[in-house]
KEPAPA-766717 format. One record per residue (C-alpha): residue in three letters; chain; x, y, z. Coordinates in Angstrom, 2 decimals. Each point is the difference from the previous one (the first is absolute). Example, Ala and Ser with C-alpha at 12.3 -4.5 7.8 and 13.67 -1.06 7.14 Angstrom:
2
["ALA" "A" [12.30 -4.50 7.80]]
["SER" "A" [1.37 3.44 -0.66]]
REM end
This chain:
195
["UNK" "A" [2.96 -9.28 -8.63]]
["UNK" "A" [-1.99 3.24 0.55]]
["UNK" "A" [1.56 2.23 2.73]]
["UNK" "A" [-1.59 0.71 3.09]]
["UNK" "A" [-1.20 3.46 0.31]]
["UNK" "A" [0.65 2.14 3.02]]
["UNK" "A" [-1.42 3.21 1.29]]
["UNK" "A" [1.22 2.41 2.90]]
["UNK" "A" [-2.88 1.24 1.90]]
["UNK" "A" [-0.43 2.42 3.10]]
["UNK" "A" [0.08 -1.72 3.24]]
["UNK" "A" [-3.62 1.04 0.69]]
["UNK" "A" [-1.15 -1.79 -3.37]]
["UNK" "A" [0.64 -3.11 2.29]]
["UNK" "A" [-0.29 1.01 3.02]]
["UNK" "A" [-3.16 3.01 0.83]]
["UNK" "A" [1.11 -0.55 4.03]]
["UNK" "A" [3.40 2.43 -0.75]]
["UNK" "A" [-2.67 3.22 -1.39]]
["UNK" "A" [-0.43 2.72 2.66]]
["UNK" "A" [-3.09 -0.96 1.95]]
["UNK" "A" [-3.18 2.00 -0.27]]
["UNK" "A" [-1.39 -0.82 3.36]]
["UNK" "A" [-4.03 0.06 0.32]]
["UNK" "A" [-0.20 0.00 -4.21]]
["UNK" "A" [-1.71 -3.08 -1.18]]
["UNK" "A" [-0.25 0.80 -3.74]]
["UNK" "A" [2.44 -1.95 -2.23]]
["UNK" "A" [2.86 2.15 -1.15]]
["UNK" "A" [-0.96 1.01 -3.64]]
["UNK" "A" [3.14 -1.99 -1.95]]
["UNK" "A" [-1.15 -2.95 2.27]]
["UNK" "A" [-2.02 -2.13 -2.62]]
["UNK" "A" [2.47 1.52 -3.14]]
["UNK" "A" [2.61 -1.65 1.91]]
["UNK" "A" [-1.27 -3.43 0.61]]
["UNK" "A" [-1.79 -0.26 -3.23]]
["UNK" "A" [3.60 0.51 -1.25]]
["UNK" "A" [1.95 -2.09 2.06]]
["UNK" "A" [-2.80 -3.16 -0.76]]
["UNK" "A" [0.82 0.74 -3.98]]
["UNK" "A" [3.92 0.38 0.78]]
["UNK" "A" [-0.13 -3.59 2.26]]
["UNK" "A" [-2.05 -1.17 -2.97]]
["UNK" "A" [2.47 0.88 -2.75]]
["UNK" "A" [2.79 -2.17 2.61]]
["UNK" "A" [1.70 3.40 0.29]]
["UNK" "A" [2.77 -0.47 3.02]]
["UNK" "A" [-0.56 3.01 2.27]]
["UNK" "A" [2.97 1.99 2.07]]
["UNK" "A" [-0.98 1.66 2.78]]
["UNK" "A" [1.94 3.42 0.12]]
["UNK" "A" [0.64 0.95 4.01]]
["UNK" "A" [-2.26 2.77 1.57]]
["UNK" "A" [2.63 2.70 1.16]]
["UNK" "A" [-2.99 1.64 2.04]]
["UNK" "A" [-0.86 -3.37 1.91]]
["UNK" "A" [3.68 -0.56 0.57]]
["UNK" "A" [0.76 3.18 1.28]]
["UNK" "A" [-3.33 1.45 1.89]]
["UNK" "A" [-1.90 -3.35 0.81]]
["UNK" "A" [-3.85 -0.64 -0.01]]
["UNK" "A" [-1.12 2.93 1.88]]
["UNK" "A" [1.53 3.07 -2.36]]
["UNK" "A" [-1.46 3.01 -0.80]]
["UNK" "A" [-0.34 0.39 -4.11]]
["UNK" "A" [2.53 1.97 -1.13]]
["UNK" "A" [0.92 2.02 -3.43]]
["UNK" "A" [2.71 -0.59 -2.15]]
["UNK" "A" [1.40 3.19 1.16]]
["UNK" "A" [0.61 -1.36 3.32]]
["UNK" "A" [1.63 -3.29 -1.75]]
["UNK" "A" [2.24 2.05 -2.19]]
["UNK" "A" [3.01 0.40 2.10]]
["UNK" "A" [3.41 -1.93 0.43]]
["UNK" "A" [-1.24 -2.32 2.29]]
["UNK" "A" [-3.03 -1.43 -1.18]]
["UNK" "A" [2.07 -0.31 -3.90]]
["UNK" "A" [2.54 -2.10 2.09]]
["UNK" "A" [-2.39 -2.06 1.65]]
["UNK" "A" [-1.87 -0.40 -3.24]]
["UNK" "A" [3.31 -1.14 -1.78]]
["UNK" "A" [1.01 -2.26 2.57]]
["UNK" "A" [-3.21 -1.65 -0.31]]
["UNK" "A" [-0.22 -0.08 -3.70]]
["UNK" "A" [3.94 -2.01 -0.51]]
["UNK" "A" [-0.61 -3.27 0.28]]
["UNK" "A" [-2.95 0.26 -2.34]]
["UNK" "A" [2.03 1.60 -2.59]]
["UNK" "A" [2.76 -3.05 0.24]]
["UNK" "A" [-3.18 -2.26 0.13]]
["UNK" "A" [-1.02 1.97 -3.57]]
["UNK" "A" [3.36 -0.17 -1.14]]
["UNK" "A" [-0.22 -4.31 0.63]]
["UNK" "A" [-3.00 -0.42 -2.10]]
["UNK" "A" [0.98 2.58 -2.61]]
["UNK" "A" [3.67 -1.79 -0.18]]
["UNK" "A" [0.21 -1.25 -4.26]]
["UNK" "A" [0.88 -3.53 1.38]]
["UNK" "A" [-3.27 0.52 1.84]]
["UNK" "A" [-2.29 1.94 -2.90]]
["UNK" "A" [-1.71 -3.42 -1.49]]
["UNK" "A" [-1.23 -0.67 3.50]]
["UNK" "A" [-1.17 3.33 1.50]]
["UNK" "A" [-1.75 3.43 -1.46]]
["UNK" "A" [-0.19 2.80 2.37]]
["UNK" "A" [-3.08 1.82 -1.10]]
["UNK" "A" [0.18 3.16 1.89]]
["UNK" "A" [-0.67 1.84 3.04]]
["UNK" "A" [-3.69 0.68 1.25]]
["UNK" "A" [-0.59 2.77 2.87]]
["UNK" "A" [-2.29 1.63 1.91]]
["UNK" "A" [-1.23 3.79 -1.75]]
["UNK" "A" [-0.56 2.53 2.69]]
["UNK" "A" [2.59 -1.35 2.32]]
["UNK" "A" [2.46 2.32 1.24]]
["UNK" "A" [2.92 -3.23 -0.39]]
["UNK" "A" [-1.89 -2.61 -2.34]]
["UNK" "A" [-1.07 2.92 -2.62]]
["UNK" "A" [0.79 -0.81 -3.27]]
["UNK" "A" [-1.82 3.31 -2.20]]
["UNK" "A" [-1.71 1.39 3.28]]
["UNK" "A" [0.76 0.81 3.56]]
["UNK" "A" [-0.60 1.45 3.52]]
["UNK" "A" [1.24 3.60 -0.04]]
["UNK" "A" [-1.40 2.41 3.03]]
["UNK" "A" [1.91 2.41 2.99]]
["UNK" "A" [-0.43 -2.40 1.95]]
["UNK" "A" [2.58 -0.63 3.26]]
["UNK" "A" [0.80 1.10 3.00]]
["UNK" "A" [-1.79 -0.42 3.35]]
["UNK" "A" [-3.46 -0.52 -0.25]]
["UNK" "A" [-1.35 1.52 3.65]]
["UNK" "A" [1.68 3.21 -0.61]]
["UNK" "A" [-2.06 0.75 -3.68]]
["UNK" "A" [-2.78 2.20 0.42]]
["UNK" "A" [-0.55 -0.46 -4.05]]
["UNK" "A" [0.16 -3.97 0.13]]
["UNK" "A" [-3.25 -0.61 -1.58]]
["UNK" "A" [1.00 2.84 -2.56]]
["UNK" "A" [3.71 -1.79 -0.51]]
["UNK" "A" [-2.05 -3.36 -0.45]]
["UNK" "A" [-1.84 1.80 -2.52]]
["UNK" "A" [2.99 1.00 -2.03]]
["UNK" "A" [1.10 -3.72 -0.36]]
["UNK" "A" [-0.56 -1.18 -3.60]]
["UNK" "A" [0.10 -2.49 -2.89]]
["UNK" "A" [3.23 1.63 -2.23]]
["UNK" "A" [1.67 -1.05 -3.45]]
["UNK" "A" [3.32 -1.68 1.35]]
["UNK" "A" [1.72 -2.93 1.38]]
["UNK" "A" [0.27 -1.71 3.36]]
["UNK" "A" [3.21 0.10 1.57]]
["UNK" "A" [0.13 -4.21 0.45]]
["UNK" "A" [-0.61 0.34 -4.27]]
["UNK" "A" [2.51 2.46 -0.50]]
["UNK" "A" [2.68 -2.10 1.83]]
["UNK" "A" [-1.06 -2.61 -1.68]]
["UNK" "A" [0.41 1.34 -3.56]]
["UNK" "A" [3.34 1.44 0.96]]
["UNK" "A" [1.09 -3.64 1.45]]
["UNK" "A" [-0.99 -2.09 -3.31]]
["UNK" "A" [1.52 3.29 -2.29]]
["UNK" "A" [2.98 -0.57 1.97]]
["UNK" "A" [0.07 -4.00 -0.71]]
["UNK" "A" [-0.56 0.93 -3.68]]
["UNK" "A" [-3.64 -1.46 0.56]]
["UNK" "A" [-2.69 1.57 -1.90]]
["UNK" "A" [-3.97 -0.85 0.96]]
["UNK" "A" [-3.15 1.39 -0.48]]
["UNK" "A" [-1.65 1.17 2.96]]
["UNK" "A" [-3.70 0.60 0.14]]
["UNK" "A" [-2.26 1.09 3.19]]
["UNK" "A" [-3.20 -1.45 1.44]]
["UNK" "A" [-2.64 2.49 -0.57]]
["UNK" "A" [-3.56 -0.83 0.96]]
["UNK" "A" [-1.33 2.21 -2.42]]
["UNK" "A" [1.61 -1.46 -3.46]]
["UNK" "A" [1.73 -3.59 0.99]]
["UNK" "A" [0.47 -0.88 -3.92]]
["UNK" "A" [3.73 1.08 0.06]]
["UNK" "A" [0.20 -3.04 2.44]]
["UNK" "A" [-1.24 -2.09 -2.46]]
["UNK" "A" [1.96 1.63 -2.86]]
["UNK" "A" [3.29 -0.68 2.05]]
["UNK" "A" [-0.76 -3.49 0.43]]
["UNK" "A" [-1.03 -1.08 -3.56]]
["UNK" "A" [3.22 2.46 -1.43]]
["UNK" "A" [-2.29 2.33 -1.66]]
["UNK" "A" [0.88 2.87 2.36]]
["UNK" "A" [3.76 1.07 0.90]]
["UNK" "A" [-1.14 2.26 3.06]]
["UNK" "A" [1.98 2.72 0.88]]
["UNK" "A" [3.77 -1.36 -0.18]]
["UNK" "A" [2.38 0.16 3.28]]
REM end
């Protein structure tokens, strides 16, 4: 019997609804057709998907305002992220139990580059905060926000969680410009960058 193999995947991998809106924008979000293209070949393969929580949706709703990972780096948000991220490390711990290993393989962990929680290699980084109204340099502030070598917050939880647990997984990051790690991930080739 071949065991089934599972991935971990950002929550907006699944589910696009949970992104911070771009009201009055109707181009498609550049990782859009990287990520389904992906997610057709992972359903394909019969990889089982986990759906990692979004610690944004959970905590700001629909209607937030992007934020940095700055902004997300702070006692709070780490606790929320952890408190979120639990049960999916005792669901990880299940499948990766040796009475379990000829049924399941836990592949890895997929997120989203660029985001200031889901960054695996890249995130958010920018002075952002504070109250918007009051800036007379907003647009210069907004400016300032940028693309930065580093991890999300939600991924850095997350690697300290499965370290913890004694659980070690590759972890690679949806990037619209070179998706082939994906891919490498999937068919074992790759290792990713290791939690």
């Amino acid at each position: 019997m071949k065991p089934k193999p599972i991935l971990l995947v950002s929550h907006c991998m699944l589910n696009t609804a949970a992104k911070v809106r771009y009201p009055g924008s109707t181009r498609r979000p550049p990782d859009e057709a990287p990520r389904l293209t992906f997610l057709q070949y992972a359903l394909e393969q019969g990889i089982q998907l986990i759906q990692l929580p979004c610690p944004e949706f959970t905590l700001y709703g629909p209607s937030r305002w992007g934020h940095t990972r700055e902004q997300f780096d702070n006692p709070f948000f780490r606790a929320h992220c952890r408190r979120l991220l639990e049960p999916v490390v005792r669901q990880l711990q299940a499948y990766l139990d040796p009475r379990e290993g000829m049924y399941y393989r836990v592949l890895g962990v997929v997120g989203i580059e660029g985001s200031p929680s889901c960054g695996v290699s890249r995130t958010c980084s920018g002075p952002w905060g504070g109250e918007l109204s009051g800036r007379g340099d907003l647009f210069e502030a907004v400016g300032q926000v940028h693309s930065t070598p580093g991890m999300g917050v939600l991924m850095e939880e997350l690697s300290e969680l499965l370290a913890q647990a004694g659980i070690d997984l590759p972890m690679v990051g949806l990037d619209s410009r070179d998706i082939q790690p994906l891919y490498d991930l999937l068919n074992g080739t790759q290792e990713g960058r290791q939690s």
